[in-house]
C-alpha positions, 0 to 999 in steps of 0.5 A, a space after each residue: 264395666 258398661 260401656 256406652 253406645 256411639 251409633 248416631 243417625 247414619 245407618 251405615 256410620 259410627 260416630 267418630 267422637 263417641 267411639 273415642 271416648 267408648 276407647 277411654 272407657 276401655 283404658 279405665 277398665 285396666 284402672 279399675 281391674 284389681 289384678 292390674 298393679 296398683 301404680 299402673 292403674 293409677 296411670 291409666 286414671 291420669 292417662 284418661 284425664 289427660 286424653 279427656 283434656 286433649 278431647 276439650 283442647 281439640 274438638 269439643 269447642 269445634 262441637 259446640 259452634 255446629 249449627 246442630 250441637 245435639 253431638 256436643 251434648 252427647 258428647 258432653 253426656 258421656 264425659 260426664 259418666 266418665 268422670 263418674 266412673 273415674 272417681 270411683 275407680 279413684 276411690 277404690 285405688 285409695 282404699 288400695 293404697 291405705 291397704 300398704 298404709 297411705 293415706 290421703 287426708 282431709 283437713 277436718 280428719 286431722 289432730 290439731 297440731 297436724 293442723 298447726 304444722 301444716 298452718 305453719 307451713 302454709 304461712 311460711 311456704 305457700 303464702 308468699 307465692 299466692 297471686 290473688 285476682 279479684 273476680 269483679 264484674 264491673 265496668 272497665 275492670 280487668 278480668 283477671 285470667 286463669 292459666 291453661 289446666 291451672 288449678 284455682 281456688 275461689 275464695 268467697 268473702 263477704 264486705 264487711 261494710 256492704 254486706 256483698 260476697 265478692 270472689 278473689 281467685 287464687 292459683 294453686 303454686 305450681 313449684 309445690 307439690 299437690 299432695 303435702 305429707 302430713 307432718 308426723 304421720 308417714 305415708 299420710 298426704 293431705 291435697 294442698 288445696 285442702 290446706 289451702 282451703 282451710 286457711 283462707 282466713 289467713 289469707 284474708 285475716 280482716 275480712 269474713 271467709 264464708 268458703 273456698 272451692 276448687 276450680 280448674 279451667 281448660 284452654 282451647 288447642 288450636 294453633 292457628 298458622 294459616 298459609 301466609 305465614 309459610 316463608 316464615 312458618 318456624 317463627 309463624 308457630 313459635 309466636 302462636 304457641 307462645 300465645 296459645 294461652 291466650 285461647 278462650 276457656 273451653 271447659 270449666 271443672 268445679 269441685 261439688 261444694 261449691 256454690 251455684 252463684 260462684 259457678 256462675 259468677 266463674 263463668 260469667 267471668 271466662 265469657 267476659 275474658 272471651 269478649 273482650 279478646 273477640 274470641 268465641 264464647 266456648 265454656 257453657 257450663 260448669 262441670 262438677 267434679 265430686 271427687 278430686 280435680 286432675 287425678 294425675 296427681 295421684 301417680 305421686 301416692 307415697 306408696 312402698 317401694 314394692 315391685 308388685 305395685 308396678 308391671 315388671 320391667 321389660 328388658 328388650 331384646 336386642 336383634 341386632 349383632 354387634 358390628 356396623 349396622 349398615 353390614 347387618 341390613 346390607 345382607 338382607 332387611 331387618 324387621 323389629 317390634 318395639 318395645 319388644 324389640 329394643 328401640 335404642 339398639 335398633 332406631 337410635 342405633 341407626 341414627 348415631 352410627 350413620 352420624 359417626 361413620 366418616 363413609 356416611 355422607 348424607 342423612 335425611 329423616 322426618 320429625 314430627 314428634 322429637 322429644 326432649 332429650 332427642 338421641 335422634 334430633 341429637 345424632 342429625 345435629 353432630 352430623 351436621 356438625 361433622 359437615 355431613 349434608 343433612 336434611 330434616 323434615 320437621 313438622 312444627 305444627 305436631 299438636 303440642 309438641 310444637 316448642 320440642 319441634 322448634 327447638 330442635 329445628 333451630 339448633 340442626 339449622 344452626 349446625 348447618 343442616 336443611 330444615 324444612 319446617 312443614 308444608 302449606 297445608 298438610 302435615 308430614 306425618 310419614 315416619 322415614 330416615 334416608 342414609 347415603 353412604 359411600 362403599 368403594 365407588 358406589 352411593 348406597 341407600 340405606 332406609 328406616 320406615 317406622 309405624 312411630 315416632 323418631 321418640 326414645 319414650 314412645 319407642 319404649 312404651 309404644 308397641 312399633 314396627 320398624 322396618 331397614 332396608 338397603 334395597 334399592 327399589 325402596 331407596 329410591 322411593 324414599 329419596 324421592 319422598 326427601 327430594 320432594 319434601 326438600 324441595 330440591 328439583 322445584 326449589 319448592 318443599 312439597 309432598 310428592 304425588 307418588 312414588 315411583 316403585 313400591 311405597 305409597 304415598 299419601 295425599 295422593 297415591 295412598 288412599 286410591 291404591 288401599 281403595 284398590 286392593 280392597 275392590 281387588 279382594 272383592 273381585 277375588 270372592 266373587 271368583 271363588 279365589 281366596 280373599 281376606 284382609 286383616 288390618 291392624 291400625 289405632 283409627 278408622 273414620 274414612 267415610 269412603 274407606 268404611 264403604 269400601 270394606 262394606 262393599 267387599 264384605 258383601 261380596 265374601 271377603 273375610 275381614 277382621 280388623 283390630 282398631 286400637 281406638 275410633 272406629 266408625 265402621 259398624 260390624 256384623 251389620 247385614 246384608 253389608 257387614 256381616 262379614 267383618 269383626 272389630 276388635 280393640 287390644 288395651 293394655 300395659 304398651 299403647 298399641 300403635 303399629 300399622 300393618 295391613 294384609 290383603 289375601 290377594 287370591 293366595 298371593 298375599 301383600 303386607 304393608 306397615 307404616 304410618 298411616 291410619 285410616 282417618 279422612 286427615 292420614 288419607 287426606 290431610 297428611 303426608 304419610 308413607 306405607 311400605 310393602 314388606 317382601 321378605 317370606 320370614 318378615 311376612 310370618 312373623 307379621 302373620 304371627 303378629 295378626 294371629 295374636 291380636 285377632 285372637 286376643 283373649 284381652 280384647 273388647 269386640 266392638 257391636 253394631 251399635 257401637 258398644 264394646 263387648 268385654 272380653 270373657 276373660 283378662 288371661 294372657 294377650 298378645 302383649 303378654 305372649 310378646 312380653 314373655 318370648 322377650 324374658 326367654 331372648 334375654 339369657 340368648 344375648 
């Protein structure tokens, strides 16, 4: 698959929004691989298309106000060329699918009492739930508005009297379901907007229908909670996101039948709606989609119930023996890495036995995506119930999770635990739980670290490190993260400015130490001493980090960094870059581990955690790094490096911002992990 090219006019830079949609490019060629389980591949189309909505939602409509909109305009290029492949990949996916006998019909295809039965259903199942909206233009009519990602039809009707085309829009019913089995015909579907479409007379039985086209609008991200409402941030963010559907339309996607001057009158219609609200105009143009609008509907394909069709499934390995947990990371610390290694064994299993152990008598944990159901969020609200002191840190403001986020914040406060809702100005992104239990006459901490979220689905499908620990030096850091956090020696919650021993905290602390051991690996190959830094994370976009690791490059450090998705740094690149290569690893699990190793003249230093190398983790955000010590713990990150820089499956990223494919599709590291998981099972 060709992928494009993302270098801009900086020299040195890559340009941030192109190299994540070069990584969407790199998801749909597992859609399009034929060797990829039919399924999954339908699952990367309908990641893709939800990723391509998050791009509009968050930064498209930012692009468009610049003073200078050439980015948005290449950005906006690109989308398009994306959306091509997708329906490619779309059409081919489909003649897969009729090869185990689906088929996806269009009205036209049927047999007319297919048609009948369908009609029949249409009048009495669909109709009565229709809303209809008048598209008008004229003066002091209300300008009818269209959900967020809602599907619509536009129905064009002509006055019979006046000779006008007038447009009534209707939303397609969310409580049915898009693809309508085909009455008599198994595994035959038909989308129901074709239904729709065809059946607009009835509808409209006394006016003259000349056409019905599919439309879909996207609604801007942003949730904006400024300073001022931080005594009252937990109902300032629920009353903004009850409102975010309020947000002017920032994409607009139309099916290729239809009409320019339908397109127009939509659009027309979206700026007027802006207008009115004072909000800014965001939606320029219709995007024309030829094949099928929101491919996630396709996940619902009646196909077989074959396992072929789907990844087999991964039975984690549980590491940890059975009895307390705490006697487990007592005796040394535990390093996991999920989904590998069972999240729920481990992390949940932390959690809800600190809840239920009565020598427990405090928990604090950090939240920034909880999920719904929570076993985490679930295992804080029955100790706090059970009148353990608890303490969470829950980032309301995390994009989209907001409502889960709010939830959960009530319902621990209602159970008597603290919650502190976020912090004026930065996010709490660090992911870290604090455990204070009493042995005999003593008080000891027990932590949990994490590169994710405290999220039993991501803990499944994300590829984490975890990292538990009772020694005393991290324990004392992580209280002070909390103490701070809590607000508990200012009376003031805020982000600590470092920690006192060894983790490292971002605004402050974070990003001057990482600047430092990167200028320390520059000074060891000007020595001549070993020097090298090997970094997995999902980003890096710091404009000084990036210059950093060029400065170190010239110097002769070896540097070899696997970035999952935006990489502004521009490889191989003399005289400042020759000496570092990127690669990026796709595959079955997202790819969202944090580890970083500097050689460190042969006495080399491991940190995982939270924080990826993005101006908003170094600058924006309270995040957390932490050193890992233990020699085993160290090899095995040693081990985990080596598979993903010498993966077979990755995409090597060039100077001018393309990926090169890999040469081959045999075995990676997620398969190697996947495997020595199969071989732990019979072991437990």
């Amino acid at each position: 698959m060709s992928v494009p090219t993302t270098v801009v006019a900086d020299r040195d830079l890559l340009d941030p929004e192109l190299s994540l949609l070069a990584f969407q490019h790199r998801v749909l060629a597992l859609a399009a691989d034929p060797s990829v389980p039919l399924l999954e591949r339908l699952r990367f189309l309908g990641i893709v298309t939800s990723n391509i909505d998050e791009l509009y939602m968050v930064r498209v409509a930012e692009l468009r106000q610049m003073a200078d909109s050439t980015l948005a305009q290449r950005v906006e290029e690109q989308v398009d060329g994306l959306l091509r492949a997708m329906d490619r990949i779309a059409a081919a996916c489909l003649d897969a699918a009729a090869s185990h006998g689906v088929t996806v019909c269009r009205w036209s295809a049927l047999a007319h009492e297919e048609q009948e039965a369908l009609r029949e259903q249409y009048r009495e199942e669909i109709l009565p739930s229709l809303q209809s909206h008048a598209v008008t233009l004229s003066p002091g009519h209300p300008v009818p508005h269209l959900a967020h990602l809602g599907l619509f039809v536009a129905v064009v009707h002509r006055d019979v009297e006046s000779g006008r085309l007038r447009v009534v829009e209707h939303e397609l019913p969310r409580d049915t379901a898009r693809l309508l089995p085909v009455p008599g015909r198994a595994r035959a579907v038909i989308p129901l907007e074709e239904v729709l479409c065809a059946n607009a007379g009835e509808t409209y039985p006394h006016l003259q229908v000349e056409g019905a086209h599919l439309f879909r609008v996207t609604r801007g991200g942003e949730l904006p909670v400024g300073d001022s409402d931080a005594q009252d941030l937990l109902d300032a963010v629920d009353r903004a996101t009850s409102l975010r559907w309020l947000n002017p339309a920032v994409r607009l996607e139309v099916e290729g039948a239809m009409p320019d001057a339908v397109r127009a009158l939509l659009l027309e219609s979206l700026h007027r709606e802006a207008a009115e609200r004072e909000r800014p105009v965001t939606a320029m143009r219709a995007q024309v989609v030829e094949g099928l609008l929101d491919l996630r509907c396709l996940s619902a394909l009646p196909l077989p119930d074959d396992a072929a069709l789907q990844y087999p499934p991964l039975t984690p390995h549980r590491p940890m023996p059975a009895g307390s947990i705490f006697d487990v990371i007592r005796a040394g610390d535990v390093l996991v890495h999920h989904p590998f290694e069972s999240f729920d064994d481990t992390v949940v299993r932390f959690f809800e036995e600190a809840a239920a152990d009565p020598a427990v008598t405090a928990m604090a944990a950090t939240l920034y995506r909880v999920g719904t159901p929570s076993p985490v969020a679930g295992a804080l609200l029955l100790a706090a119930e059970a009148g353990k002191h608890v303490f969470a840190l829950v980032e309301l403001q995390a994009r989209f999770d907001e409502v889960h986020n709010v939830r959960w914040a009530r319902a621990i406060e209602r159970a008597g635990g603290q919650v502190v809702y976020g912090l004026p100005g930065l996010k709490v992104h660090a992911k870290a739980a604090l455990v204070l239990r009493r042995e005999g006459e003593q008080l000891r901490r027990y932590v949990h670290i994490g590169t994710g979220n405290y999220n039993v689905r991501s803990g499944r499908t994300y590829t984490d490190l975890s990292l538990f620990s009772a020694r005393p030096a991290l324990g004392e850091d992580i209280a002070t993260l909390f103490r701070a956090l809590s607000g508990q020696e200012t009376g003031v919650p805020h982000a600590p400015s470092r920690l006192p021993h060894e983790a490292l905290v971002a605004p402050e602390q974070l990003r001057p130490a990482l600047l430092e051991r990167i200028a320390r690996e520059a000074a060891h190959a000007r020595a001549g001493r070993p020097a090298a830094i090997t970094a997995k994370c999902n980003a890096l976009a710091d404009r000084e980090m990036v210059h950093a690791l060029y400065d170190a490059s010239e110097a002769g450090v070896d540097i070899h960094l696997v970035v999952r998705g935006i990489c502004t740094l521009r490889p191989g690149v003399a005289p400042y870059a020759t000496n570092i290569r990127v690669t990026s690893v796709v595959g079955r699990f997202l790819e969202h581990s944090r580890v970083y190793r500097f050689e460190n003249g042969g006495a080399p230093e491991y940190l995982i955690g939270s924080s990826d190398l993005r101006p908003r983790n170094l600058r924006r955000r309270v995040e957390l790094l932490v050193p890992v010590h233990d020699a085993s713990h160290r090899a095995r990150l040693d081990e985990l490096l080596a598979h993903y820089t010498h993966d077979a499956t990755a995409w090597t990223l060039r100077a001018d911002g393309g990926y090169t494919p890999p040469q081959s599709m045999a075995a990676g590291a997620q398969a190697q992990y996947l495997a020595d998981a199969v071989d732990a099972a019979p072991r437990r």
